[in-house]
BAMAR-459373 format. One record per atom (N, C-alpha, C, O, CB): residue number from 0; atom name; residue in one letter; x, y, z. Coordinates in Angstrom, 2 decimals. Each point is the difference from the previous one (the first is absolute). Glycine has a CB too. Example, Ala and Ser with C-alpha at 12.3 -4.5 7.8 and 13.67 -1.06 7.14 Angstrom:
SITE   k  a r    east   north      up
SITE   0  N a   13.19   -5.69    7.80
SITE   0 CA a   -0.89    1.19    0.00
SITE   0  C a    0.90    1.20    0.00
SITE   0  O a    1.04   -0.02    0.66
SITE   0 CB a   -2.93   -1.15    0.59
SITE   1  N s    1.54    2.22   -1.97
SITE   1 CA s    0.82    1.19    0.06
SITE   1  C s   -0.77    1.09    0.73
SITE   1  O s    0.51    1.11    0.17
SITE   1 CB s    0.67   -1.74   -2.32
This chain:
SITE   k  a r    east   north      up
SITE   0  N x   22.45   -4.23   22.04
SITE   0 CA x   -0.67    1.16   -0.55
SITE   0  C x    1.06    1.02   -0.41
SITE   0  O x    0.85    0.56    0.69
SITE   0 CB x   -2.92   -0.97    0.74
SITE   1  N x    1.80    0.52   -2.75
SITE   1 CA x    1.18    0.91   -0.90
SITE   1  C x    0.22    1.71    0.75
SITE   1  O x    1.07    0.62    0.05
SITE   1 CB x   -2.03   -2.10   -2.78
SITE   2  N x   -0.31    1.92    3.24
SITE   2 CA x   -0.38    1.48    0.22
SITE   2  C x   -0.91   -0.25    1.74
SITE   2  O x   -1.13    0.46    0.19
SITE   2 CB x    0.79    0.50   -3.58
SITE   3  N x    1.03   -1.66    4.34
SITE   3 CA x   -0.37   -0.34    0.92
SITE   3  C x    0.67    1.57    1.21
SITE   3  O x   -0.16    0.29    1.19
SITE   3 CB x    0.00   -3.52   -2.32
SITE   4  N x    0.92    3.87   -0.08
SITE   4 CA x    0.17    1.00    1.49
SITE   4  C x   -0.50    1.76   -0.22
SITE   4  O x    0.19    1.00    0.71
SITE   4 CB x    2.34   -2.73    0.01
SITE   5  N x   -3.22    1.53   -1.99
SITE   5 CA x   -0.69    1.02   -0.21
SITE   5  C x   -1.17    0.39    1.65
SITE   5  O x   -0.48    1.12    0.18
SITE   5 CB x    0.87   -1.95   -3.37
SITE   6  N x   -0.59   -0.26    4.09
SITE   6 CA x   -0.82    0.08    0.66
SITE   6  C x    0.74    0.32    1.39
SITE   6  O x   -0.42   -0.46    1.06
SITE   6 CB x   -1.12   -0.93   -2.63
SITE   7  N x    2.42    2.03    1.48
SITE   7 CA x    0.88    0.83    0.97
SITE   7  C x    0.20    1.13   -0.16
SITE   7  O x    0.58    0.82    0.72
SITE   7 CB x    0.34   -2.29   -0.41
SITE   8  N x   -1.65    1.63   -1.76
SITE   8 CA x   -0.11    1.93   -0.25
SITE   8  C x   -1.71    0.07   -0.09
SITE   8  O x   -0.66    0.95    0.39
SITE   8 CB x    3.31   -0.20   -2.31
SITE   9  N x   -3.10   -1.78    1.41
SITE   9 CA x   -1.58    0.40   -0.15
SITE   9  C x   -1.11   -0.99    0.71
SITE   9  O x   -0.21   -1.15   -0.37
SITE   9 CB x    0.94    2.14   -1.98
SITE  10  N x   -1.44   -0.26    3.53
SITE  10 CA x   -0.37   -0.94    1.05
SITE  10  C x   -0.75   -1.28   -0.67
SITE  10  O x    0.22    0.21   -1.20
SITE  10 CB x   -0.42    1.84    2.96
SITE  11  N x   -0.42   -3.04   -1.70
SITE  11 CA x   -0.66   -1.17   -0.64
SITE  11  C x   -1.42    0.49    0.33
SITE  11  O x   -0.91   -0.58   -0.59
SITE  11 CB x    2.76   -1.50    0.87
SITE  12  N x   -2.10    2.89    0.43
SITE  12 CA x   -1.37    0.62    0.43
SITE  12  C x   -0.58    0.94   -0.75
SITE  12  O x   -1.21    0.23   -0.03
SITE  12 CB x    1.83   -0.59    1.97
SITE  13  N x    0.53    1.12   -2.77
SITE  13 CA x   -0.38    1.10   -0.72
SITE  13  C x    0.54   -0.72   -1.75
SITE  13  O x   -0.58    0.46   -0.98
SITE  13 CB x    0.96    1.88    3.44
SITE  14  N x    0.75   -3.48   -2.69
SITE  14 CA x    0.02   -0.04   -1.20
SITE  14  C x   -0.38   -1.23   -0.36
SITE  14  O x    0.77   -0.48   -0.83
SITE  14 CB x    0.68    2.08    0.72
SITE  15  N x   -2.46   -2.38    0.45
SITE  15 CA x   -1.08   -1.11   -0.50
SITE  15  C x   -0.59    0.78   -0.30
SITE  15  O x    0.18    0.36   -1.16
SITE  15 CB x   -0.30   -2.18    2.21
SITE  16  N x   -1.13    2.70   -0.08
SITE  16 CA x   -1.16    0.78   -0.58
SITE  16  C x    0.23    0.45   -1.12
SITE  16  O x   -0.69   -0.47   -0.90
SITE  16 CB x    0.04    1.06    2.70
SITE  17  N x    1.48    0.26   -2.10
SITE  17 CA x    0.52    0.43   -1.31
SITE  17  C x    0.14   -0.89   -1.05
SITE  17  O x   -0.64   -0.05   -1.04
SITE  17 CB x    1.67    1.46    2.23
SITE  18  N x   -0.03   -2.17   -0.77
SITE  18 CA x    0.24   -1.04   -1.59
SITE  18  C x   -1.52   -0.54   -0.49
SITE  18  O x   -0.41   -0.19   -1.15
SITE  18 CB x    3.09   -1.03    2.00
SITE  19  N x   -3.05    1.12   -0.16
SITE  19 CA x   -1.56   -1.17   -0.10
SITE  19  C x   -0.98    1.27   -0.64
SITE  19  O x   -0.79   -0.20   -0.92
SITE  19 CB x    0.91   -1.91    3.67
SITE  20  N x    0.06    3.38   -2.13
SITE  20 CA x   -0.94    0.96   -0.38
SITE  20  C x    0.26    0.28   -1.53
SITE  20  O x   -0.88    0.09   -0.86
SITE  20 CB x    0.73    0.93    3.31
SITE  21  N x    1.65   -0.88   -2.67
SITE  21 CA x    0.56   -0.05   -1.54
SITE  21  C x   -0.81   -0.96   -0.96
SITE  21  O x   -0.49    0.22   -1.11
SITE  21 CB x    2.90    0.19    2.04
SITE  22  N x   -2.40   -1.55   -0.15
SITE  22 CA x   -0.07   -1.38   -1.27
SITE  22  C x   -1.25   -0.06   -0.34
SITE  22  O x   -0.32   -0.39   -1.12
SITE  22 CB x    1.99   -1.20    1.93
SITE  23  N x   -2.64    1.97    0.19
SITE  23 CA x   -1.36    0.45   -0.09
SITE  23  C x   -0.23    1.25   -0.86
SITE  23  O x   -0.88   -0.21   -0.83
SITE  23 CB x    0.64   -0.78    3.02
SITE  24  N x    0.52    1.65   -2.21
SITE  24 CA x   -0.38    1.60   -0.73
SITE  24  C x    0.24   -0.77   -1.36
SITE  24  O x   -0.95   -0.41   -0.68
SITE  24 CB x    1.96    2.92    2.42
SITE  25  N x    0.77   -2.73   -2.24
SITE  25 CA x   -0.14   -0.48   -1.18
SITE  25  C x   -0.55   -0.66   -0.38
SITE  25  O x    0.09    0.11   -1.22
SITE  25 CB x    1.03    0.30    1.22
SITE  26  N x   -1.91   -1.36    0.32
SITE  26 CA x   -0.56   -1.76   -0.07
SITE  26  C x   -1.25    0.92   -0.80
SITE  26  O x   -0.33   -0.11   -1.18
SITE  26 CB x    1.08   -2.10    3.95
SITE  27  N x   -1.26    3.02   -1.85
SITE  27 CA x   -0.93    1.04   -0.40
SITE  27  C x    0.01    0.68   -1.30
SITE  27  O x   -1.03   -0.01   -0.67
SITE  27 CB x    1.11    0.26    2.83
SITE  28  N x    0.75    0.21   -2.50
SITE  28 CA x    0.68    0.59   -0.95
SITE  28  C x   -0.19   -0.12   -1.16
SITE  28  O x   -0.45    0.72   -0.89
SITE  28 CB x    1.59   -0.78    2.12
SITE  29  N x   -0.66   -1.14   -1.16
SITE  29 CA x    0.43   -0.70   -1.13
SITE  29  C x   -1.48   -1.20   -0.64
SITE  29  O x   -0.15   -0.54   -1.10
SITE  29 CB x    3.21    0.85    2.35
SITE  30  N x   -3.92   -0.35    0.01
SITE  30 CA x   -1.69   -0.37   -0.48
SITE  30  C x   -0.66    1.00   -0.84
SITE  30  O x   -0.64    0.02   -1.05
SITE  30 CB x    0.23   -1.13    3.19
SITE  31  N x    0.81    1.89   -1.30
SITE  31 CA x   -1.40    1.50   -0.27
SITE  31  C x    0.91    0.08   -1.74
SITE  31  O x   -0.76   -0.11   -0.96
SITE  31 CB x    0.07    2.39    4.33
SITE  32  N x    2.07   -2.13   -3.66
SITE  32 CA x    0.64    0.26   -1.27
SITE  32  C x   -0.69   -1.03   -0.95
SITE  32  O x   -0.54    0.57   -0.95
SITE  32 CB x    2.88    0.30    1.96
SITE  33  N x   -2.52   -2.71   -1.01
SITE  33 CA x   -0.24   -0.60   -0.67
SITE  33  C x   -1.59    0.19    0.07
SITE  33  O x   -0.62   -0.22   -1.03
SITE  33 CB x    2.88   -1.04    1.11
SITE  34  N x   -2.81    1.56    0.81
SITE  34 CA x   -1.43    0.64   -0.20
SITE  34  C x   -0.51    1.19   -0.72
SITE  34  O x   -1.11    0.24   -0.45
SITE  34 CB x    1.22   -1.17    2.24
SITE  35  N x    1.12    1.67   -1.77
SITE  35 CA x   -1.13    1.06   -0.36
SITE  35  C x    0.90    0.34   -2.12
SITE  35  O x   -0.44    0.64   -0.96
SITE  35 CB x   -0.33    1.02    4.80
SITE  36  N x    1.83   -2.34   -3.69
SITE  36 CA x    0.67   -0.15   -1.62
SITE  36  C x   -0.34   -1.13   -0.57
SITE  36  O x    0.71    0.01   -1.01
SITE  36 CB x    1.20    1.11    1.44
SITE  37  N x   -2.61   -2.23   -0.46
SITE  37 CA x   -0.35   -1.12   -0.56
SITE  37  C x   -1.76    0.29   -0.50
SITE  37  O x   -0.76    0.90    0.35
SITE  37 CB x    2.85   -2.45    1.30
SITE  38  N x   -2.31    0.38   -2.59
SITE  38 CA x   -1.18    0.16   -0.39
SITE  38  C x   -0.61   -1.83    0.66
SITE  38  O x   -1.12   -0.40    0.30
SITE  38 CB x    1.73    2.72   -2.84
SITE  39  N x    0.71   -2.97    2.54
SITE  39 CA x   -0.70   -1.64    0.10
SITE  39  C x   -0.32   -0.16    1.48
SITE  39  O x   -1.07   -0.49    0.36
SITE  39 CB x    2.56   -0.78   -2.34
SITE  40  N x   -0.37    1.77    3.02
SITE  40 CA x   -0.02   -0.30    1.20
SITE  40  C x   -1.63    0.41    1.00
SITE  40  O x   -0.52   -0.62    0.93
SITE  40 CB x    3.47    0.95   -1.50
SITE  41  N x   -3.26    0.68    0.03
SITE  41 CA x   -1.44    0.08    0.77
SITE  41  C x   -1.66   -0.57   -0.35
SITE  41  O x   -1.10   -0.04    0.56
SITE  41 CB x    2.60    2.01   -0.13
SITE  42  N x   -0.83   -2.37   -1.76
SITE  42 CA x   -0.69   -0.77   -0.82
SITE  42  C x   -0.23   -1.57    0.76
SITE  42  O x   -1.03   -0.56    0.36
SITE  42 CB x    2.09    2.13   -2.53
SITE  43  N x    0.38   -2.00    2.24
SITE  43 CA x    0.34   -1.50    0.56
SITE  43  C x   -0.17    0.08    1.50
SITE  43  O x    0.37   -0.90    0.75
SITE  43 CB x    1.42    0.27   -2.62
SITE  44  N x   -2.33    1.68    2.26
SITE  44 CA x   -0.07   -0.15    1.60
SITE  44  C x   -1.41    0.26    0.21
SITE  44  O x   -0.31   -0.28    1.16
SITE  44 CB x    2.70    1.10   -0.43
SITE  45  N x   -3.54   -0.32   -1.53
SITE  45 CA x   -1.11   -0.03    0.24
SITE  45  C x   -0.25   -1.23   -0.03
SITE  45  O x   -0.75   -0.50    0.84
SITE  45 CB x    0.34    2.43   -1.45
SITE  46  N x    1.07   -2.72   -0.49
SITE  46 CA x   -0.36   -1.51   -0.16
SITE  46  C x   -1.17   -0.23   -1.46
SITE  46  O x   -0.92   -0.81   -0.14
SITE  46 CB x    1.25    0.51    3.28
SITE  47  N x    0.22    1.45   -4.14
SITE  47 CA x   -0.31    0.48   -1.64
SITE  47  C x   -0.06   -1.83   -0.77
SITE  47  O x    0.92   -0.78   -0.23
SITE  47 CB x    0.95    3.96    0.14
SITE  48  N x   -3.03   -3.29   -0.08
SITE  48 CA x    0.36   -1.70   -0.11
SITE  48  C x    0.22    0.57   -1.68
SITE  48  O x    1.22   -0.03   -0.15
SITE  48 CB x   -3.05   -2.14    2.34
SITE  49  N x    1.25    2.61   -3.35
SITE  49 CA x    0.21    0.07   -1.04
SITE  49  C x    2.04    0.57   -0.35
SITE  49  O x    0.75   -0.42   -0.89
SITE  49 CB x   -4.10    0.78    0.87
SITE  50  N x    3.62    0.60    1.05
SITE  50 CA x    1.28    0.34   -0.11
SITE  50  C x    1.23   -1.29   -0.03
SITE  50  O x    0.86   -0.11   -0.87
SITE  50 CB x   -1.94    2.34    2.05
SITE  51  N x    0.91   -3.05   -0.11
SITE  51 CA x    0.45   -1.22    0.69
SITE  51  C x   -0.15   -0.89   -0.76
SITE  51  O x    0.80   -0.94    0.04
SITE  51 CB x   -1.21    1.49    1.86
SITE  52  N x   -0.59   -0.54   -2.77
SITE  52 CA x   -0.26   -1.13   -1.28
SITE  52  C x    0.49   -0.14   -1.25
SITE  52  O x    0.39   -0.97   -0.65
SITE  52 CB x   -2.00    1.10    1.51
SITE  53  N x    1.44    1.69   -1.21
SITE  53 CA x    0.63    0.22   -1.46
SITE  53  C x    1.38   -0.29    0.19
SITE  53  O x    0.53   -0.56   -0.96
SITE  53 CB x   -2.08    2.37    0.12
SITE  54  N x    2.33   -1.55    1.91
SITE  54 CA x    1.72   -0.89   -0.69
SITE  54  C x    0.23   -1.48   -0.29
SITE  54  O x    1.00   -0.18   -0.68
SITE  54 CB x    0.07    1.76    2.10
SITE  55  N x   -1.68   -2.62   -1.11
SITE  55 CA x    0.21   -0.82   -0.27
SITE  55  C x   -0.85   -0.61   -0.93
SITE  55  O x   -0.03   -1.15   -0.44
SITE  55 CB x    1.11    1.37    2.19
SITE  56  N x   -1.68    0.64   -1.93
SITE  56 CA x   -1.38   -0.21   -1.28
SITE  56  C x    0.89    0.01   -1.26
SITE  56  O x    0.00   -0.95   -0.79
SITE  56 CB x   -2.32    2.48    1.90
SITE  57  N x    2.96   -0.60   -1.24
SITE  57 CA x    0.71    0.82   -1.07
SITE  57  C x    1.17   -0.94    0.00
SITE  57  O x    0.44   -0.49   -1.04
SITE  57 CB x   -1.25    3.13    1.38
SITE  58  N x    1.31   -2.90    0.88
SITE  58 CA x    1.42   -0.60   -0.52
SITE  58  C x   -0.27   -1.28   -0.82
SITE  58  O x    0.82   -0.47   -0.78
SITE  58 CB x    0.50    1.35    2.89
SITE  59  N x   -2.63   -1.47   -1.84
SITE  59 CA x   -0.50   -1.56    0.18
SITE  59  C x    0.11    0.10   -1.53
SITE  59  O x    0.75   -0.65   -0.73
SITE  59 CB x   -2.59    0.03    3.12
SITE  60  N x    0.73    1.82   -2.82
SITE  60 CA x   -0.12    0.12   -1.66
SITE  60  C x    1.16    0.06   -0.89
SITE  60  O x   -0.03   -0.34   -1.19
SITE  60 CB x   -1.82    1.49    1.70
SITE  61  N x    2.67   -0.78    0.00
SITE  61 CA x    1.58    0.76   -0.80
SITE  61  C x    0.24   -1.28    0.14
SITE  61  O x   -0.65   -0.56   -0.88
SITE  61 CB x    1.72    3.21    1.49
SITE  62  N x   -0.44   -3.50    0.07
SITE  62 CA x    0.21   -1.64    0.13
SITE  62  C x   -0.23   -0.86   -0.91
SITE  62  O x    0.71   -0.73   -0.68
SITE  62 CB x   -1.18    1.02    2.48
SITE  63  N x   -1.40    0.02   -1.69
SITE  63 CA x   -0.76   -1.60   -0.87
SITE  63  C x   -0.10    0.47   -1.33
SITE  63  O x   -0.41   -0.73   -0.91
SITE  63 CB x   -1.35   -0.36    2.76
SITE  64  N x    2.15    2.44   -2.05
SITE  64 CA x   -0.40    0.47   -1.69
SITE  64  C x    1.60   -0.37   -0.86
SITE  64  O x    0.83    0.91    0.06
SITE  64 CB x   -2.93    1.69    0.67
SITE  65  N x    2.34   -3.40   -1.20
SITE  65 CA x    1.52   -0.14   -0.97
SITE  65  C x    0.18    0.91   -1.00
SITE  65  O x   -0.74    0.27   -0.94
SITE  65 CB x    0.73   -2.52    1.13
SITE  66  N x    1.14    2.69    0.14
SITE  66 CA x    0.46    0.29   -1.36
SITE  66  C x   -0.52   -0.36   -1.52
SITE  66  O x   -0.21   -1.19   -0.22
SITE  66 CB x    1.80    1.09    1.80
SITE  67  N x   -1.78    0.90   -2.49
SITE  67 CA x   -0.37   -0.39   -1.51
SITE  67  C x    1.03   -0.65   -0.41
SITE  67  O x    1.03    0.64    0.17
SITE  67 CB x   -2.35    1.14   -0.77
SITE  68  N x    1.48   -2.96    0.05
SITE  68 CA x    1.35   -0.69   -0.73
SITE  68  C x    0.55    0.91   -1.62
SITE  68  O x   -0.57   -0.10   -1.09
SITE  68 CB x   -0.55   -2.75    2.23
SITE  69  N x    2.15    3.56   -0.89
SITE  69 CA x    0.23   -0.05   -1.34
SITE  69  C x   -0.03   -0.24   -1.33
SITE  69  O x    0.49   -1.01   -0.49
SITE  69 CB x   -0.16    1.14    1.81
SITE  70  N x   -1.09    1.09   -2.22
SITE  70 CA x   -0.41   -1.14   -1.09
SITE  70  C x    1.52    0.03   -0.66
SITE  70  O x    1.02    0.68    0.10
SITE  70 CB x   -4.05   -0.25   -0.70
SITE  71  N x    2.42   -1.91   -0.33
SITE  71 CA x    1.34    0.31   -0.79
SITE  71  C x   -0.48    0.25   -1.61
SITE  71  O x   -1.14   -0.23   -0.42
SITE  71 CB x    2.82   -1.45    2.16
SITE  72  N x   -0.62    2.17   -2.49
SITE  72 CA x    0.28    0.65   -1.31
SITE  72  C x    0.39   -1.32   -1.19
SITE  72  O x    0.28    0.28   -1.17
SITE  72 CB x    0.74    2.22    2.63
C-alpha cells in the first residue's frame, strides 16, 4: 500500500467514515447533475417506451433508405 502510513496521522476510525462519506455525497452529485441537466435520462428511467424506440427507429431508417445514385449528364 502506496499511502499505508497516512494512518499514523489519521485514525482509520475517523478517516474511512470520511472517505466513504466523500464518495457518497459525490456519487450523489453527480446523479442529481445528470438528472436535473438532461432531457433523455429521466425519460429512460421512467421506462418512456416511445423515447427508447425512436433511436433505433431512426437510425434503422437512415440505414435502409440509400443514397440517390448520381445522375449522369
Amino acid at each position: 500500500m502506496i499511502y499505508g502510513k497516512i494512518w499514523l496521522v489519521v485514525k482509520p476510525s475517523v478517516g474511512i467514515p470520511v472517505f466513504l462519506g466523500a464518495v457518497a455525497v459525490s456519487s450523489f452529485a453527480v446523479h442529481y447533475a445528470l438528472l436535473t441537466h438532461t432531457t433523455w435520462l429521466p425519460k429512460y428511467l421512467n421506462g418512456n417506451a416511445q423515447v427508447m424506440a425512436a433511436a433505433p427507429a431512426a437510425a434503422a431508417a437512415a440505414v435502409a433508405t440509400p443514397d440517390e445514385p448520381a445522375k449522369k449528364k
